[in-house]
MARFIMI-141301 format. One record per residue: z, x, y of N, C-alpha, C in turn. Coordinates in pm, whole numbers, plus 32768, in hexadecimal, padded with zeros to 4 digits. Each point is the difference from the previous one (the first is absolute). Layout:
BEGIN
ZXYZXYZXY
...
This chain:
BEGIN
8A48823076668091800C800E802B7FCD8089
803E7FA37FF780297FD0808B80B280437FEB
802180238080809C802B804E801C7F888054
80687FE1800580257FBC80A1808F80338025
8054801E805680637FB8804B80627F7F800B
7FD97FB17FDE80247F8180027F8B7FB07FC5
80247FC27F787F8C7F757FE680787F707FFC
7FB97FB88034803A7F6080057FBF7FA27F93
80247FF87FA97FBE7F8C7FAD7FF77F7C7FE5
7FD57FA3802580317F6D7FF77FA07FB27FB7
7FF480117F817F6C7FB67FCF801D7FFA7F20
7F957F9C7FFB7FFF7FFD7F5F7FAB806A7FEF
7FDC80167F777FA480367FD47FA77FCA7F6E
7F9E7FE380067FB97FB07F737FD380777FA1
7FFD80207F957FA8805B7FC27F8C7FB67FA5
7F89803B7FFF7F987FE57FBD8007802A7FAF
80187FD37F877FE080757F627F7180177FD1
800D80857FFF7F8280237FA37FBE802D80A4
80178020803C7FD58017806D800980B18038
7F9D803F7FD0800E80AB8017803C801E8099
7F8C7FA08070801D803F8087808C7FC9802E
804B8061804580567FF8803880087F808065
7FA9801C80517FC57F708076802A7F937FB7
7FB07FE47FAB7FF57F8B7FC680407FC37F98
806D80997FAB803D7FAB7FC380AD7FCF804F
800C8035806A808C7FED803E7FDB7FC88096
802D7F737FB97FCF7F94807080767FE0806C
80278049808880677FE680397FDC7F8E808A
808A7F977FFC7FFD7FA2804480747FFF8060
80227FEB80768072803880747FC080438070
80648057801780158060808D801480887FC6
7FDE803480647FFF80BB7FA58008805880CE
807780557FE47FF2804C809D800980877FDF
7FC3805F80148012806D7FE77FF6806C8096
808A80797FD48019803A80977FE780877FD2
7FBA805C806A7FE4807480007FFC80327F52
7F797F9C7FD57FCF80557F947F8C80587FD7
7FDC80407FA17F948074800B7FA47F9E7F4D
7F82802380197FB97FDB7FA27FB9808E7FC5
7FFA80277F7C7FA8807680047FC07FB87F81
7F67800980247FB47FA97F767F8B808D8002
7FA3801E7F7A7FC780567FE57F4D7FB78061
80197F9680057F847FA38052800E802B80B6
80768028801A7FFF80438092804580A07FDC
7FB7804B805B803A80757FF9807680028078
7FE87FCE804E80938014807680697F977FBA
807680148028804B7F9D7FFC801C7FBA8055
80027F607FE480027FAA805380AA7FF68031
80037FFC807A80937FAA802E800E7FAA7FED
807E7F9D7FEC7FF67F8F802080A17FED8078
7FF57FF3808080818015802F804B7F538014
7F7B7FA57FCB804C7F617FDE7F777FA67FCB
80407FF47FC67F827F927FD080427F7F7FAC
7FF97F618026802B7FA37FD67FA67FA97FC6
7FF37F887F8F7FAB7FEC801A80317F767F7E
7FB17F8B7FFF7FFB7FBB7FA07F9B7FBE7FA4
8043800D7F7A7F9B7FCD7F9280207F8B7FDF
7F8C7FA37FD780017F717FB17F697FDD7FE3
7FD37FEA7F8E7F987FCB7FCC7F8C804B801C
7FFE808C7FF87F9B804C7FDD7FDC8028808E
80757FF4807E7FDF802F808080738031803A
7FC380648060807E805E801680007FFE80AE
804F7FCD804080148016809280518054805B
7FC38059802E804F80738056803E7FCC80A8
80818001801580458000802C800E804D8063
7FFC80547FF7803C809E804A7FBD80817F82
7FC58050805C8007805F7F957FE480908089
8010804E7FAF7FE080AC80617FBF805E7FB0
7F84802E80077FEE80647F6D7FC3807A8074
8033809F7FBB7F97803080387FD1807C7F8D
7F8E800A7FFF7FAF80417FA47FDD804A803E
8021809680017F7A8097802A80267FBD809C
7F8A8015806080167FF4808480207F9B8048
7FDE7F7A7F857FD17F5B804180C37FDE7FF2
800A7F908062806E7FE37FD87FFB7F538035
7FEA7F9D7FB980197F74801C80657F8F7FDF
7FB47F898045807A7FBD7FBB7FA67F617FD0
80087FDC7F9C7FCB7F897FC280477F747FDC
7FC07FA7806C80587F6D7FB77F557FBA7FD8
80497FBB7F857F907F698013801E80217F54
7F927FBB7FBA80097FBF7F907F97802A7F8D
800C803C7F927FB380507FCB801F7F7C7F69
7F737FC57FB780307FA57F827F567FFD7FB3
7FE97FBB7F9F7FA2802C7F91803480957FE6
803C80277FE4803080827FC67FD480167F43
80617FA67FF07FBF7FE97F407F797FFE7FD8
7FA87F9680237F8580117FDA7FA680668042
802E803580497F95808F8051806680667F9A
8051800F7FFD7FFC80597F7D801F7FE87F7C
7FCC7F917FE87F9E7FE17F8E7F647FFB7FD5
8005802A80AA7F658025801F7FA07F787FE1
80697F927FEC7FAC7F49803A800E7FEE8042
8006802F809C80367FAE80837FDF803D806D
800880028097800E8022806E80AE804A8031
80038047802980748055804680157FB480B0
80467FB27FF780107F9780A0804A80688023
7FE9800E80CB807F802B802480097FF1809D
80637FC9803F7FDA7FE88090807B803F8069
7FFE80638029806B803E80387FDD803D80A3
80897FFA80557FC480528090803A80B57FB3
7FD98018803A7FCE80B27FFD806C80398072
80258042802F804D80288061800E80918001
7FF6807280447FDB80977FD8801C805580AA
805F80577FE08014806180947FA380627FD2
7FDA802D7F897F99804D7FDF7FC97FF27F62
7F857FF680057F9E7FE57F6B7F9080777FF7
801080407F9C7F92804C7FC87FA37FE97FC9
7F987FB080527F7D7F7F7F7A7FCC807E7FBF
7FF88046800A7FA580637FC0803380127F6D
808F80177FFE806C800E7F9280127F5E7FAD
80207FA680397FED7F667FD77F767FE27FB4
7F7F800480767F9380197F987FE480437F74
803B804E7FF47FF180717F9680477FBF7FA7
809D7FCA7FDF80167FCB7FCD7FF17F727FC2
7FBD7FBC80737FCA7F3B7FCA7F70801A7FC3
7FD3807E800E7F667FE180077FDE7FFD7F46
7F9B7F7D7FF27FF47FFE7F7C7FBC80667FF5
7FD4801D7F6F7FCF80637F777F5A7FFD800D
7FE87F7380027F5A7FE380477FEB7F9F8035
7F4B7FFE7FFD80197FC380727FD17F367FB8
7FF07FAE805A7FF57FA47FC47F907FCA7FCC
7F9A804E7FDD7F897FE07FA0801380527F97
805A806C7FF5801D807A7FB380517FE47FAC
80407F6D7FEE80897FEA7F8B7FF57FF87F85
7F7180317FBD7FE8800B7F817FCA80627FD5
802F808E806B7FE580827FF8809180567FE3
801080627FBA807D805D7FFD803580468071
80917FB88017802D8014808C7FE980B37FEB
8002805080718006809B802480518009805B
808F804F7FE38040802E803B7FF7803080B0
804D7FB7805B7FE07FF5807D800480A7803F
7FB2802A80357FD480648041802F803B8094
800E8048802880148034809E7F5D7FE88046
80027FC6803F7F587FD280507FEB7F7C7FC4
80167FFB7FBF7FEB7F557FBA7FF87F928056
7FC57F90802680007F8A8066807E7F9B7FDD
80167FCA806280447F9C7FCB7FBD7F647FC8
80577FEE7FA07FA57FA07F8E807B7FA37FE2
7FCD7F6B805E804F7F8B801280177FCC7F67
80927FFC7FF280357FC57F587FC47F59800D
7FE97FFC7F7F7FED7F5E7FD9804A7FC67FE7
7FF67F897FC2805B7F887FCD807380278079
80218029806E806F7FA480727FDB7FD98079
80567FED802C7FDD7F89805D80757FEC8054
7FD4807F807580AA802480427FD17FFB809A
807A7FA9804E800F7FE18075802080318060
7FF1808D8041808D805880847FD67FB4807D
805D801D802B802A7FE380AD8026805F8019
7FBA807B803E8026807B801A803680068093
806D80428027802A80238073801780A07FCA
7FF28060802C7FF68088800D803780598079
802A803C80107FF4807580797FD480627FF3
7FB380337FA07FD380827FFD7FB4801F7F74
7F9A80297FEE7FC37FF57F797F8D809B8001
803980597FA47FB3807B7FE47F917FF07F89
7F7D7FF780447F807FF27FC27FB1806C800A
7FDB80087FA27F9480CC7FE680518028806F
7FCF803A805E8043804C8063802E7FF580A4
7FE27F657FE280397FB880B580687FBC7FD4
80507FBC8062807C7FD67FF47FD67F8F8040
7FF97F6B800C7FEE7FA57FFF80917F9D8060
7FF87FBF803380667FAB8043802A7F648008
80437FD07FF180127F737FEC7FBF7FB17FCA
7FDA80187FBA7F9B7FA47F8480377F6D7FF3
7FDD7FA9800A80337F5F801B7F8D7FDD7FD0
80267F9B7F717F767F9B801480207FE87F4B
7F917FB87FBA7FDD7FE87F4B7FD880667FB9
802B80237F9F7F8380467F9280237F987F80
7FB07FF17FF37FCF7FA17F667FD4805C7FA3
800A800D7F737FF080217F907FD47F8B7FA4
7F947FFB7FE17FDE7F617FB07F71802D7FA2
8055803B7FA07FB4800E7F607F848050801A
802D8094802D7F5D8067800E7FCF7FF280A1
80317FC180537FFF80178087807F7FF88080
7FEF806D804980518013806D7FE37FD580A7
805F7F88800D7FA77FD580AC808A801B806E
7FB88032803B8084802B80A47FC67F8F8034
805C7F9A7FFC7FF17FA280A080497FE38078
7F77803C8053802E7FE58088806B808C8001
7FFA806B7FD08099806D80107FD18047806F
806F801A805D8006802E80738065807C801E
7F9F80727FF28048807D80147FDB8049805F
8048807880117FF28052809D800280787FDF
7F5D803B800F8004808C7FE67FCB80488068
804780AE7FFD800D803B80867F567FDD8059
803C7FB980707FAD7FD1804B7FD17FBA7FF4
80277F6E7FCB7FA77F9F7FE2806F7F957F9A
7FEA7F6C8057802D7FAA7FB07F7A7FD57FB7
80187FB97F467F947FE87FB7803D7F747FA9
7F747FA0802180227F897F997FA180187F89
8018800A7F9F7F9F7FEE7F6B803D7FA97FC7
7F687FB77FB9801E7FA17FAE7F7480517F88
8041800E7F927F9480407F83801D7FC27F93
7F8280097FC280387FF07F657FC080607FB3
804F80627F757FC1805C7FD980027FC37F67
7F99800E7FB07FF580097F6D7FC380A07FB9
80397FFD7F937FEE80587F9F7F967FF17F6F
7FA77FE180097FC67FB47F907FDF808A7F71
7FDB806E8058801780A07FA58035804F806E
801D809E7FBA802C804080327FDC804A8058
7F837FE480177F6F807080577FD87F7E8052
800F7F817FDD7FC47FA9803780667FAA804C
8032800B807C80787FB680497F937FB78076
801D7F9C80187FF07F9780498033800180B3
800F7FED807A80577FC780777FD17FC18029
80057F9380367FD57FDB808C8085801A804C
7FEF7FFE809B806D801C806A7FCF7FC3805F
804A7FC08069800F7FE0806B8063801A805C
7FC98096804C807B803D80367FC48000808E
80A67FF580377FFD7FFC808F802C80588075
7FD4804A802C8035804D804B802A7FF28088
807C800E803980207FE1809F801780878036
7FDA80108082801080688053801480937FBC
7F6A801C7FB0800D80757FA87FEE806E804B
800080397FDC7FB980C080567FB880127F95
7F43800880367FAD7FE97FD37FF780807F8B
803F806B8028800E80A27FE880407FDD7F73
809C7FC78000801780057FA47FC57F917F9C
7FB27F96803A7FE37F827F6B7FB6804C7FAA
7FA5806F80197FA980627FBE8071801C7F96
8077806480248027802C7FA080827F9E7F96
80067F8A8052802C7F9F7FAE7F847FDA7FA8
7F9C7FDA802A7F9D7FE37F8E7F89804D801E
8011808D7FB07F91806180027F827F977FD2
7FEA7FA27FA47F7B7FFC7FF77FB67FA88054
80527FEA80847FB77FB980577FAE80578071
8015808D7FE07FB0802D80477F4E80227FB6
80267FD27F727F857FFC7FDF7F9D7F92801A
80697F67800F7FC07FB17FEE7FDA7FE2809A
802B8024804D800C7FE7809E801B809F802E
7FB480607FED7FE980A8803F80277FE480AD
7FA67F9C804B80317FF8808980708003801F
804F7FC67FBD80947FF38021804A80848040
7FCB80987FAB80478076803A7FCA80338097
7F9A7F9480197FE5802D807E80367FF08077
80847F997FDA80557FC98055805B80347FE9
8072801980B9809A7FE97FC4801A7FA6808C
80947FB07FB580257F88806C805A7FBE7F84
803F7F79803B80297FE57F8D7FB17F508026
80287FB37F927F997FAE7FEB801C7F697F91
7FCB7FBA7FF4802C7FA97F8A7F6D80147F8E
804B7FDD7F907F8580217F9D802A7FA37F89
7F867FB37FC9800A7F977FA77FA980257FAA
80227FF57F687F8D80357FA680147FA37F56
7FB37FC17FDF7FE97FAB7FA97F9380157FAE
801680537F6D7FBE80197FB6802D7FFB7F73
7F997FFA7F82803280137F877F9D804D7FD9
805080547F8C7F7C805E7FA3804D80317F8E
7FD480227FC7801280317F4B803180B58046
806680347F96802A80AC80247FE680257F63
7FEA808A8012801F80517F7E80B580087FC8
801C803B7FC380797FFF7FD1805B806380AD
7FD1805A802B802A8058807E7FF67FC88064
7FD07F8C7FCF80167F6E80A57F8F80268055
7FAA8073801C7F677FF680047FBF7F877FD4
7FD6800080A77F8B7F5F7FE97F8480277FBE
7FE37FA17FC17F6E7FF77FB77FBB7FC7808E
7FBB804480337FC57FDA80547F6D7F738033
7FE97FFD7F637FBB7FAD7FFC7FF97F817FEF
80A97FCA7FDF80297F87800B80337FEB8090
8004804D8044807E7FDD80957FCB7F7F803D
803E7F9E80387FC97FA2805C804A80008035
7FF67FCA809F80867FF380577FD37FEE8088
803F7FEF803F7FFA800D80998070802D805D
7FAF801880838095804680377FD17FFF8079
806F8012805B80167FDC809B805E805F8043
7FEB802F805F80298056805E800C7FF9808E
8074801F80477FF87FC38091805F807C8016
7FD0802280D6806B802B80387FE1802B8079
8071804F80717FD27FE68058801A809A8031
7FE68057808C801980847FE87FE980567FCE
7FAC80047F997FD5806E7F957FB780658045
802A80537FBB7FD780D77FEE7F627FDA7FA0
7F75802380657FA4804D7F8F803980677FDA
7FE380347F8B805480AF7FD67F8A800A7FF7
7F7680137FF87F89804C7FCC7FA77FF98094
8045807B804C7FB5801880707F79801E801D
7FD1806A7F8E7F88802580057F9C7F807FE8
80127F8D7F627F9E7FBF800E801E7F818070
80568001803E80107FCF80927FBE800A8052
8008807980257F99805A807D7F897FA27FD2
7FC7803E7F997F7C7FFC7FC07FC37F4C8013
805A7FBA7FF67FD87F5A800080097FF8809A
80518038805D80257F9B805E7F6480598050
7FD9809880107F98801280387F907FC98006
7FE27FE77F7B7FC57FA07FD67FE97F4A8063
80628001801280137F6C802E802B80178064
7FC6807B804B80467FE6807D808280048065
8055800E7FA680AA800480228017802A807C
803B7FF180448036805C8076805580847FC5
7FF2806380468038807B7FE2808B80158011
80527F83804980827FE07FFC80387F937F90
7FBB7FF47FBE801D7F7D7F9A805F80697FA3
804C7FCA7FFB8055801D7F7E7FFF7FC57F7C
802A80527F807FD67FC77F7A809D7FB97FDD
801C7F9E806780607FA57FF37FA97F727FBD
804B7FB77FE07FCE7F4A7FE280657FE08038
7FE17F88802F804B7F5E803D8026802D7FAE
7FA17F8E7FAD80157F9E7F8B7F7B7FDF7F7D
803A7FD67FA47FA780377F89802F7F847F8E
7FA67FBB7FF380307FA37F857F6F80077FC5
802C80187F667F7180037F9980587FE27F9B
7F707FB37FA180137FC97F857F7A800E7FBA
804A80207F537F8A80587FB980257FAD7F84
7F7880157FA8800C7FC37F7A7FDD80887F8B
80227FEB7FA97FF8806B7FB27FD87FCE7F71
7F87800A7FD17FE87FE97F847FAB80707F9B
8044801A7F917FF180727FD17FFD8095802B
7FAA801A804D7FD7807F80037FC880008087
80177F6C80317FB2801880A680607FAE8073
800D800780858051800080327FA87FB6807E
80147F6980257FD47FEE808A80467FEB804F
7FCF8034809580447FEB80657FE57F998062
80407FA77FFE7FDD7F9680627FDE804580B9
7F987F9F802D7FFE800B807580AD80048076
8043806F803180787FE680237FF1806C8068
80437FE2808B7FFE8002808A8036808C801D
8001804F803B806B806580137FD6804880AB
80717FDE803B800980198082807280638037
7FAF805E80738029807480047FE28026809F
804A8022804F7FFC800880997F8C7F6E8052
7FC2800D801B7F827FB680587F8A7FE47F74
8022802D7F9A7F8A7FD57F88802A7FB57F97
7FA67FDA7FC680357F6B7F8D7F8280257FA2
801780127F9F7FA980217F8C80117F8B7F98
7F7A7FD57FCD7FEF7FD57F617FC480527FB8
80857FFD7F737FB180367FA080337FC57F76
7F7D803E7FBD800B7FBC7F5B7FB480627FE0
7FFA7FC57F567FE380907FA9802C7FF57F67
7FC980627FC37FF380057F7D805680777FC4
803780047F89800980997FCD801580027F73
8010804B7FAD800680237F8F809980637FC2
7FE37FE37FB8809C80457FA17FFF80A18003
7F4180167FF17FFC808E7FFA7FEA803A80AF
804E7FAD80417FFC804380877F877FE78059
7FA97FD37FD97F9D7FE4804E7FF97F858047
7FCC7FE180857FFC7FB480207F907FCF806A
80137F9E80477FAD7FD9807180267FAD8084
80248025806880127F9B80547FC38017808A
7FF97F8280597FD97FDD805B803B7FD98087
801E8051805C801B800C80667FC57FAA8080
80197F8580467FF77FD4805D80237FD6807A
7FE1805D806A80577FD280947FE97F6C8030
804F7FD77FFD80237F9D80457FF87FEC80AA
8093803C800B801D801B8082804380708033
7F7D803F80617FF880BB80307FFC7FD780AD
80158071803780017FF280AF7F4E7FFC8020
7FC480587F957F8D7FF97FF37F8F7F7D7FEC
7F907FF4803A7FDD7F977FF27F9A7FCD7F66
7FD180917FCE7FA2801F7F8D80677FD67F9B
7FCC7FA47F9180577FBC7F987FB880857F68
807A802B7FFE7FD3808D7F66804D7FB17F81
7F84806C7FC080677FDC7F737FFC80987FA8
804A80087F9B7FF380877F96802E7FC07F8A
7F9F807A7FC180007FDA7F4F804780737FEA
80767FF87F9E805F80637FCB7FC37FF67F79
7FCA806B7FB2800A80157F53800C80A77FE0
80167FCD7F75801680867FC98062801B7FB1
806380437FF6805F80597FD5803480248088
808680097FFB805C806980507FEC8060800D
7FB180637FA27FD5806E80137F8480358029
7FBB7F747FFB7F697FE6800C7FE97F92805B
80458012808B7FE07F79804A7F827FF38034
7FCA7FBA80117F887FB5804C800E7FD6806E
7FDC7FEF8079801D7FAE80667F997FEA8048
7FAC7FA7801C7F8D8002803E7FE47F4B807B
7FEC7FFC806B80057F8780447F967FB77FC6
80497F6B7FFB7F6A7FB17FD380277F70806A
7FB87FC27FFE80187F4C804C80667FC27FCB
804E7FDE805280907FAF7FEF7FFF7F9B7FAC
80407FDB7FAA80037F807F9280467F9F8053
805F80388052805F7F5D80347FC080098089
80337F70802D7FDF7FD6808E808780278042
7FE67FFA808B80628012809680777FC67FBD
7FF37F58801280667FBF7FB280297FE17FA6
7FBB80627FA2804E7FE87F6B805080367FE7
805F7F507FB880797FF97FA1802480197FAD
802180437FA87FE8800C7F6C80607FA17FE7
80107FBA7F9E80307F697FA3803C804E7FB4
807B7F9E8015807C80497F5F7FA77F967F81
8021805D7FC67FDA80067F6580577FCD7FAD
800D7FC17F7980677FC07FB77FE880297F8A
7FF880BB80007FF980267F6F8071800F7FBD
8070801A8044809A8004802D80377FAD7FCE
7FE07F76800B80497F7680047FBA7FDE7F86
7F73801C7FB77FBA7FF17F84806680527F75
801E8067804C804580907F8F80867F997FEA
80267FE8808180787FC87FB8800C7FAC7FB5
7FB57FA280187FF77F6D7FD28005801F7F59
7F94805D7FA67FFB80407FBE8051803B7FCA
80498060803C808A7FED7FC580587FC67FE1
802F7FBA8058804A7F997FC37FC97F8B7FC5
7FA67FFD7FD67FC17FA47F888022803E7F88
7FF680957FFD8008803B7F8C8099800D7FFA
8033800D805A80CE7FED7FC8801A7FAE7FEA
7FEC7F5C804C80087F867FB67FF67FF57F9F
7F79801C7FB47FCB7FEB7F7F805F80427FA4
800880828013809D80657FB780617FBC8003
80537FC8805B806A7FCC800280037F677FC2
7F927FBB7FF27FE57FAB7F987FF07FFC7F70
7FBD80717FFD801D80307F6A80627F917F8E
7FD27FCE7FBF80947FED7F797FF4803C7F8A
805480177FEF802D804A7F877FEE7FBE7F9B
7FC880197F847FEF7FC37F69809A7FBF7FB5
């Protein structure tokens, strides 16, 4: 049931005979403006506003003009050009659509819920099941839709999100953010992802996200499972830049399957808080420390690779009053790990080293002979610049795609 206020009509209309659907059998051609109207369809439970929406039809394509809608919390505004309409619901065709996005506030959580197909896209010859509360989101097929999102504010699970600028693509069973650039508390972020749905237990990502001047404290609870995959991380606070480039398969609860993960990732910063005093103490006696050394860092840049279930740490520098340490190292998903401690440069003239293993709860610490030399460099690594490359091979290839 549509209401309006004011409708403007300026257009023919063709009818199809013999034609049940509404869509398709009332073919309108013109201009159409509609002012402060309400939509109530049994397919949305809120009612939609409409406080203007203009727009024109001719030859099976419809171009928006001006429009304002706001639904539940989201409230936007849509121009650009929406056409293949007929044969996508005739269910022969693709759904085109290329529009900028514009939003003082969007509820993706609420939007999701509503676009998200029935299954997923290996699943289309299974009996759709009624969409669920916990359910993933499951990218619709057959369209093939264009945003230019500008945003100011966007409520996701339970953070509030900021200026979102950048692409999302929709193209037949996959979703790619390119290049989108948003600002969450404490931290500007570039991602570029692409997600597929192939079942409902079985979801797909890769990501390439970027982090600027984070607070190391909070990237944890922006992405709790990086403290699994990178545990060191809570041993710091400071704030920092952080780059992380990975793909892996989730269960339907967005839980990684851990045994597909690949990725890499990079970390830098300068100033940082050890927070774990005790196994502090415990390393620096070890090595000697001066009893005035503080569990400050300069500076700290490391880069790690992550495949499946194991986690390496590149050789990476970390300097701290009058001392300069290398270290690298190993660890595991189930918390265990191994690394290697080497002074570099101490006031002291004896060159130490320490082996860290164990568990957190079960540390080890014992001195053994230094792995690096006086002057060793550790070499940036291009696991970083590999992840990406990788990715965007695999969005290319998506966005190449043709349709039958």
């Amino acid at each position: 049931r549509v209401t309006a206020e004011s409708i403007a009509l300026k257009f023919d209309v063709k009818e199809n005979y013999g034609v049940d659907n509404a869509l398709l059998r009332w073919v309108p051609t013109g201009n159409i403006t509609i002012q402060n109207g309400n939509i109530d369809t049994y397919l949305v439970p809120e009612t939609i506003q409409i406080p203007i929406l203009s727009f024109t039809s001719q030859n099976d394509s419809y171009e928006i003009t001006k429009s304002k809608i706001i639904l539940g919390k989201s409230d936007f505004s849509l121009e650009g050009t929406l056409w293949n309409v007929e044969p996508y619901l005739k269910k022969e065709g693709v759904l085109k659509g290329d529009f900028s996005f514009k939003s003082n506030v969007t509820d993706i959580n609420r939007l999701m819920d509503l676009t998200s197909a029935d299954v997923g896209s290996e699943e289309v010859n299974t009996t759709p099941v009624p969409r669920a509360e916990g359910d993933p989101y499951l990218v619709p097929l057959n369209v093939d839709l264009v945003l230019k999102t500008q945003i100011d504010q966007a409520l996701f699970n339970n953070s509030i999100i900021k200026n979102i600028n950048g692409g999302v693509v929709v193209k037949d069973g996959k979703l790619i953010l390119d290049d989108l650039k948003v600002e969450l508390p404490g931290s500007k972020v570039i991602v570029t992802a692409i997600y597929r749905t192939p079942r409902k237990n079985h979801l797909f990502i890769g990501v390439d996200y970027h982090m600027l001047e984070v607070e190391i404290e909070q990237l944890l609870t922006i992405i709790p499972d990086l403290d699994t995959i990178m545990p060191m991380l809570k041993s710091f606070k400071g704030k920092g830049e952080f780059h992380f480039v990975a793909e892996t398969y989730m269960f339907s609860n967005y839980d990684l399957k851990r045994s597909t993960i690949r990725g890499a990732a990079a970390i830098a910063g300068q100033d940082l808080v050890l927070m774990d005093g005790e196994t502090f103490t415990e390393i620096s006696k070890t090595l000697m420390f001066s009893k005035k050394t503080q569990n400050r860092v300069d500076s700290l840049a490391a880069e790690f690779t992550l495949y499946k279930n194991e986690i390496d740490v590149y050789p990476f520098s970390l300097k701290m009053d009058k001392y300069r340490a290398v270290i690298s190292g190993k660890h595991n998903l189930d918390m265990s790990f191994i690394y290697h401690i080497s002074l570099v440069e101490s006031p002291i003239l004896v060159k130490l080293g320490v082996d860290v293993s164990g568990t957190m709860d079960d540390l080890k610490i014992r001195p053994v002979v230094p792995r690096y030399a006086e002057l060793y460099r550790p070499a940036r690594q291009d696991a970083i610049t590999n992840e990406q490359l990788n990715l965007k091979k695999m969005i290319r290839e998506a966005l190449m795609t043709k349709f039958e």
